[in-house]
Structure formats: structure tokens, C-alpha cells
N, C-alpha and C positions, 0 to 999 in steps of 0.2 A: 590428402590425409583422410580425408571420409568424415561420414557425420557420426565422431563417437564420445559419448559422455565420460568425463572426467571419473575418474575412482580417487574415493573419497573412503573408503575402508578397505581393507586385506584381509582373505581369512588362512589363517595358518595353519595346511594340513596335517602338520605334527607326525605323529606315525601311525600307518593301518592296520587298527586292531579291533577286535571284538571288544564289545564294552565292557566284559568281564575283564579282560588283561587291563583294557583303559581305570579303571577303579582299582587292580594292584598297583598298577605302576605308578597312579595319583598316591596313593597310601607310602607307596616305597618310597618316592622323591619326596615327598614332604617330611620324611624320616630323616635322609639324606640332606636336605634343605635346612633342617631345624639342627641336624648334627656341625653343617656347615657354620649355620650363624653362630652356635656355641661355643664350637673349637674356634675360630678366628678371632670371637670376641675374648676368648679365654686368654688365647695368645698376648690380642692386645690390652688387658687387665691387665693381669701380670708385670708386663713391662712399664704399663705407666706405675702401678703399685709401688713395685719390688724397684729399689734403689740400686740394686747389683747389676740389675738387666740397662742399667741405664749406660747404654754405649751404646757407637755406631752399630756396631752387627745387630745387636736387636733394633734399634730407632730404626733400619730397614727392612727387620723381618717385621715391627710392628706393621707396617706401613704395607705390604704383600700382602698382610693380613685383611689390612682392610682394603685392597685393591679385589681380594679374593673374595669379600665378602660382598661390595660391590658387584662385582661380577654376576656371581650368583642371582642378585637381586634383580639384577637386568633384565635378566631371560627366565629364571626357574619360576618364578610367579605367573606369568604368561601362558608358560608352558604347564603348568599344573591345574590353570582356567579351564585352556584346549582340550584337556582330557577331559572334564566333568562334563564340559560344554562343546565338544568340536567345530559346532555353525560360531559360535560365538567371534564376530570380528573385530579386528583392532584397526583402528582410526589410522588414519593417514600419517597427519603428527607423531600419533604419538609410534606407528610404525619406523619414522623416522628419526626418532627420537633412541629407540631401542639401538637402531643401528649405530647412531652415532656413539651413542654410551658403549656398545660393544666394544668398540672396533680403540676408542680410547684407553677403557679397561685392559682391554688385549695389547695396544702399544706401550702403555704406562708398564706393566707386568713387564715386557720384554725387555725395557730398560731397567727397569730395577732391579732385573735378575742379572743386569751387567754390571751396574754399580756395586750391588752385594756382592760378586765374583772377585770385582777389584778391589772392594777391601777385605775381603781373606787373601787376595795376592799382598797386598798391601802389610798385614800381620802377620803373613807367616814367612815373605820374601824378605821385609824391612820393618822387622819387631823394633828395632831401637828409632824406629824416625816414625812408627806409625802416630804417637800421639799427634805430632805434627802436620804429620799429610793428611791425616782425617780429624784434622779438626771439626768443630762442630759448624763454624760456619762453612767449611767443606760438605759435609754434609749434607747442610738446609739445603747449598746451593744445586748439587748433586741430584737430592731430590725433585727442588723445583723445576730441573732441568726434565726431568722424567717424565715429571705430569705435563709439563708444559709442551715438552715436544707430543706427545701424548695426546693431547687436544689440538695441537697443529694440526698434526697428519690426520685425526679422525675427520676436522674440519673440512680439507681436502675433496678427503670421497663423498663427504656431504657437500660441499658446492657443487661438486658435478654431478650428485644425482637427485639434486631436487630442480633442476631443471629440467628434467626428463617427462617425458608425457605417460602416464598409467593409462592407456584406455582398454585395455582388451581385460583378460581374464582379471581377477581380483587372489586368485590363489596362489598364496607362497609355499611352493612344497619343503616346507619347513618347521619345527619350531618354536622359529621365532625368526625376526626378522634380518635375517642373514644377510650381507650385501649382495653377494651374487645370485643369491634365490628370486631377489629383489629385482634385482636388475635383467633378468630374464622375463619380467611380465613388463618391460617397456616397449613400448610402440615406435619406438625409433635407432637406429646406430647406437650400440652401448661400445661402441671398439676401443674408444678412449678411455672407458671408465674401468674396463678388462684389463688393458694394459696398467693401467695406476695399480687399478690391485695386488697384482702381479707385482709392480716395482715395488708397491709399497710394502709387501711381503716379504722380499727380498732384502727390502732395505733394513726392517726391523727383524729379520729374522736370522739371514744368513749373516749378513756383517754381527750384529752383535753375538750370534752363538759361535762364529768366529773369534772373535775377541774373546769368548767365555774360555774356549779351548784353548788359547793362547796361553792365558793368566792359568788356567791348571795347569798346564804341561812349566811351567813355571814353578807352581806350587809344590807338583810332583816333586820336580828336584832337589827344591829344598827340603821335604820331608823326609828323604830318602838319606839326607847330610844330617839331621837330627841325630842326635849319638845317641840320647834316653830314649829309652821304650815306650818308656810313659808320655814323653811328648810327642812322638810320632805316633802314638793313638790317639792321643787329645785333639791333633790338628786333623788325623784323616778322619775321626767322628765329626767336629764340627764343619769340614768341606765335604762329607759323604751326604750329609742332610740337605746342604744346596746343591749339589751334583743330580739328585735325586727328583729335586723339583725343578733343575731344568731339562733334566732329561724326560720328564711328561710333560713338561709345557711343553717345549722347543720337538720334539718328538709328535706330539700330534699336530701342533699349528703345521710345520714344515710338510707333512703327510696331509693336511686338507687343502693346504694354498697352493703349496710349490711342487708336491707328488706326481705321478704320471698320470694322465686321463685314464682311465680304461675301464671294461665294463660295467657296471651298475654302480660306480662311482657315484653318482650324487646320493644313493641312500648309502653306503658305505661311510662318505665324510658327514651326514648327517649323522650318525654314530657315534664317530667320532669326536664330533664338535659336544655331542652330548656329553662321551667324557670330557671334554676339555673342557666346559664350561660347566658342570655338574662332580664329577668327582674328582678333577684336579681340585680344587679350591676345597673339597671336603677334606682332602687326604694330606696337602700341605701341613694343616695344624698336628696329624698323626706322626707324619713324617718328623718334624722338627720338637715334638713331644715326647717321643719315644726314643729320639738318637740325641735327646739333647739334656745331657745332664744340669746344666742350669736352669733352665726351662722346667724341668722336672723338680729340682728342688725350688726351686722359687714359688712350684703349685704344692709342694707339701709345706712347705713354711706359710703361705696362705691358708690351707687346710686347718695347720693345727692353731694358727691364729685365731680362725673362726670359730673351733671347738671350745677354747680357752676362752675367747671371752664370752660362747651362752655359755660356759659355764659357772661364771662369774655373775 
């Protein structure tokens, strides 16, 4: 093995810019950043507020909200350091720390966009037994199972890679602390830890947006049996807003984990990862804002609440 000192920090090359681009792009993503925390905290106000919002489909999109707000908070602070400060490095722990919270944020999300899938299967295939099937302790349970699997699998790729010897370079060309950025500055066999990632991308990615297309091509049919107009707009607006936010989730994860290798691929999925974990979770709260008329009236009846009583 040779005589080499343990690394006890990582510095995270983030992206190569002149320092004039590094001070817009600090400026822009703390726009984006502060848009983020507002729209998802907005989301989840509302819902806890507003008595109307109080059902399954929100208690899950509340819940996305703050999976998505999480997220953010993971990685975009880090990464808004790096720009001010490029030498600045992050500690060992707490490098590892980043990854673990990533990698759970990201699995937590990928189930819950399954369970929100199956209850609009659930409401629009079997209206008359939904009260039933989605009870609330359905639900909780539903949930619990999300997060919980959630932190299994992150736990996972954390047993295996904090066993790993850091001694050579200290540079993660990344960021923020990415697994596989990660696991390319170890000093020994990562084969095992390649393949996990791999299954375990597979596992939360392909099976469950498998399942997601299932329950639509399901959903489809019944919309298309709808005889009123008006309900076969109600149902394709309220499943076109979660169709939408899995088709960018599930659309760029599947494209950085499970995509083809090829040319300059690692700064390409850095890109990428950057929408995924920077403007997915900003644009959710637009998306389901904008196409959702409950959600929208529930922030005008908020609105004029607050108007009414400074005026009072």
C-alpha cells in the first residue's frame, strides 16, 4: 500500500470559470435558492392552512415539497461556498454526510412519486372505493415506507464507502459530494461499490417509473371512458402536473446513472445533476401552482385573508 496519509478534507472543483462568471452564477443560484425555499414552503403552508387541501394528494405533494426543499439544502449551500471561495474544503464527515443525505433525498423522491402516481390511479380508476384504499392510515404507512426505504438504501452505499481508504488526490470533480466523484479518489477496488450504484439506480429508478407508466396507461383509459368534458379536464390537469415532475425527475436521474458512457460525459452529468438537484425542486412548486387550480385558489383565499385582516 505505500506510505500515504489519510485525507481528512475534499476540495470540490465545482465548475471552471473566471471569477467574474463565479459571482454571477453565486448571485443567480441564490435567486433560484431563495425561489426554491419559498415556493415549497408555500406549497407546504397552504396545505397545512387551507382545510380543503387536506387530502391524500396534497398530504403527498406536501411532503415532495419538503423532500425538495431538503434536497436543495444538501448540496446548493456548498455549492454557493465553492463559488465565492473555490480552495475552500469540506471535511471528511461532513463530505460524507452530504452523500448520504443526497442519495436518501433522491431515493425518498423516487418513491414518492410512485405512491402519488397510485393514488391518482387509485381516484380516477376506483373513485367509489378510493376513500377506502387511501385511508389515512394507508397513507402514513405509504409514506413511512418511502422514507424509510429511503434511508435503507442511502445507508447501503454508505457502509461500503466509508470503508474505503482516501489517500491520493483530495479533489472531487464536482459540486458537491457525488458518490461516484467520490469514489474515483479511492485508493483501492471500488468494483463492488460501481456495481451497487448501478443496481441501486436501477432498482429505484427503472422498477418504480415502470410502475409509474403502468398506473398511467391505466389512468389513460379511464379518462378517455369519462363521458363529461369537464371531468376529463379536471383529471388530465391534476395527472399532467405529476406527469410533469416525473418526467424531470426520472428523465435526468435515468440520463446520469443509467445513460450511455461517452465522450465528456462526467462534465455533461455534472450539468445535469445540477438541474436535478437545483431547478427540479425550484420548478415543482411552479409546476403544480400554475396547473393547479386548488392550490391556486387556496393562495388567493390566503391572499385575501391577510388583506382583510391589516385591514381590520
Amino acid at each position: 500500500m505505500g506510505n500515504h496519509t489519510s485525507v481528512t478534507q475534499f476540495i470540490l472543483l465545482g465548475f471552471p470559470l473566471s471569477p467574474r462568471m463565479q459571482m454571477f452564477l453565486f448571485a443567480l443560484f441564490s435567486l433560484f435558492y431563495a425561489f426554491t425555499l419559498l415556493g415549497n414552503g408555500t406549497i407546504v403552508g397552504l396545505i397545512c392552512l387551507d382545510s380543503r387541501l387536506h387530502t391524500p394528494m396534497y398530504f403527498f405533494l406536501s411532503h415532495l415539497a419538503i423532500v425538495d426543499m431538503a434536497y436543495a439544502c444538501n448540496t446548493v449551500p456548498q455549492m454557493l461556498v465553492n463559488l465565492l471561495d473555490p480552495a475552500k474544503p469540506i471535511s471528511f464527515a461532513g463530505c460524507m454526510t452530504q452523500t448520504f443525505l443526497f442519495l436518501t433525498f433522491a431515493h425518498t423522491e423516487c418513491l414518492l412519486l410512485v405512491v402519488m402516481s397510485y393514488d391518482r390511479y387509485v381516484a380516477i380508476c376506483h373513485p367509489l372505493r378510493y376513500s377506502t384504499i387511501m385511508s389515512w392510515r394507508i397513507c402514513i404507512i405509504l409514506l413511512a415506507t418511502s422514507w424509510i426505504l429511503g434511508v435503507l438504501l442511502a445507508l447501503v452505499h454508505l457502509v461500503l464507502l466509508l470503508p474505503l481508504p482516501f489517500c491520493g488526490s483530495q479533489k472531487v470533480n464536482h459540486f458537491f459530494c457525488e458518490i461516484i466523484a467520490v469514489l474515483k479518489l479511492a485508493c483501492s477496488d471500488t468494483h463492488i461499490n460501481e456495481i451497487m450504484v448501478l443496481a441501486g439506480a436501477a432498482s429505484v429508478l427503472v422498477g418504480p417509473f415502470s410502475s409509474i407508466v403502468v398506473s398511467y396507461a391505466h389512468i389513460l383509459c379511464a379518462i378517455l371512458k369519462i363521458q363529461s368534458r369537464q371531468g376529463r379536464q379536471k383529471a388530465f390537469s391534476t395527472c399532467s402536473s405529476h406527469l410533469c415532475v416525473v418526467g424531470l425527475f426520472y428523465g435526468t436521474a435515468i440520463a446520469m446513472y443509467i445513460g450511455p458512457q461517452h465522450g465528456n460525459s462526467n462534465e455533461q452529468k455534472k450539468y445535469l445533476l445540477l438541474f436535478h438537484s437545483l431547478f427540479n425542486p425550484m420548478l415543482n412548486p411552479l409546476i403544480y401552482s400554475l396547473r393547479n387550480k386548488d392550490v391556486k385558489s387556496a393562495l388567493k383565499r390566503m391572499l385575501i385573508k391577510e388583506h382583510t385582516s391589516r385591514e381590520h
